[in-house]
N, C-alpha and C positions, 0 to 999 in steps of 0.2 A: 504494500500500500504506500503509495507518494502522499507525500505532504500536502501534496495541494487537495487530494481527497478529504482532506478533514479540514476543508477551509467553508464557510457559508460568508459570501458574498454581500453587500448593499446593495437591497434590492430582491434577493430572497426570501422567499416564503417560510413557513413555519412548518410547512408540509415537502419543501427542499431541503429544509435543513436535519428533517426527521431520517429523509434518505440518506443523507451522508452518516447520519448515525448509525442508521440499520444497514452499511454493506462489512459488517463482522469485522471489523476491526476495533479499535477503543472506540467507545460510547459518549466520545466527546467531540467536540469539533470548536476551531477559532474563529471569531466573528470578526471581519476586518471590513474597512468602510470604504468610499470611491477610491481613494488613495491607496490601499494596499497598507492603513493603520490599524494593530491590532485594538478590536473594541470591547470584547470580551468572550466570553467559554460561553456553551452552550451544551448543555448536557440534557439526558432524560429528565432529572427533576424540576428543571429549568422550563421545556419546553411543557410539562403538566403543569408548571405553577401558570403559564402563559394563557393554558387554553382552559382552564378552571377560571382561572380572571377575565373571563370573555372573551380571548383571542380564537380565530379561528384557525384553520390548516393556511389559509388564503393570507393570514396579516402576515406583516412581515417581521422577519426572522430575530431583527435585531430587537426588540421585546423579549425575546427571551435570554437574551444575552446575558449576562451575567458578569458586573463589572467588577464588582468589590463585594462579591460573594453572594448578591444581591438580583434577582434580576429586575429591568426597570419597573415593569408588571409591579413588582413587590416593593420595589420603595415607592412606588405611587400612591400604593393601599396606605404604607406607612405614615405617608404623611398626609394624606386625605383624616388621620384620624384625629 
């Protein structure tokens, strides 16, 4: 598996980045933005906290992203409280 396999793009769906998860390799993948900067991890529990918070297969990937352990999804909720 190359590296770039485990990469989810700007502009990626939540149901693109679930694929790069699922072809058997680590269950992780890097979130990097137009520029080729990394923006955060993306993992399973990431993309359930995403699509439990209203996001569909369809939004896009960087919601689940996961910057400072957090994904955005979730610090939303946090400070919405």
């Amino acid at each position: 598996m190359a590296l770039n396999d485990l990469i989810v793009r700007d502009g990626d769906s939540l149901r693109a980045a679930l694929g790069v998860l699922d072809r058997g390799g680590p269950a992780i993948a890097a979130a990097i933005d137009r520029d080729g900067r990394y923006v955060g991890l993306i993992d399973p529990a990431s993309l359930e906290a995403a699509i439990t918070s209203g996001s569909t297969l369809d939004s896009p990937a960087h919601k689940a992203a996961r910057t400072n352990g957090r994904s955005e999804e979730h610090t939303s909720e946090l400070q919405s409280r």
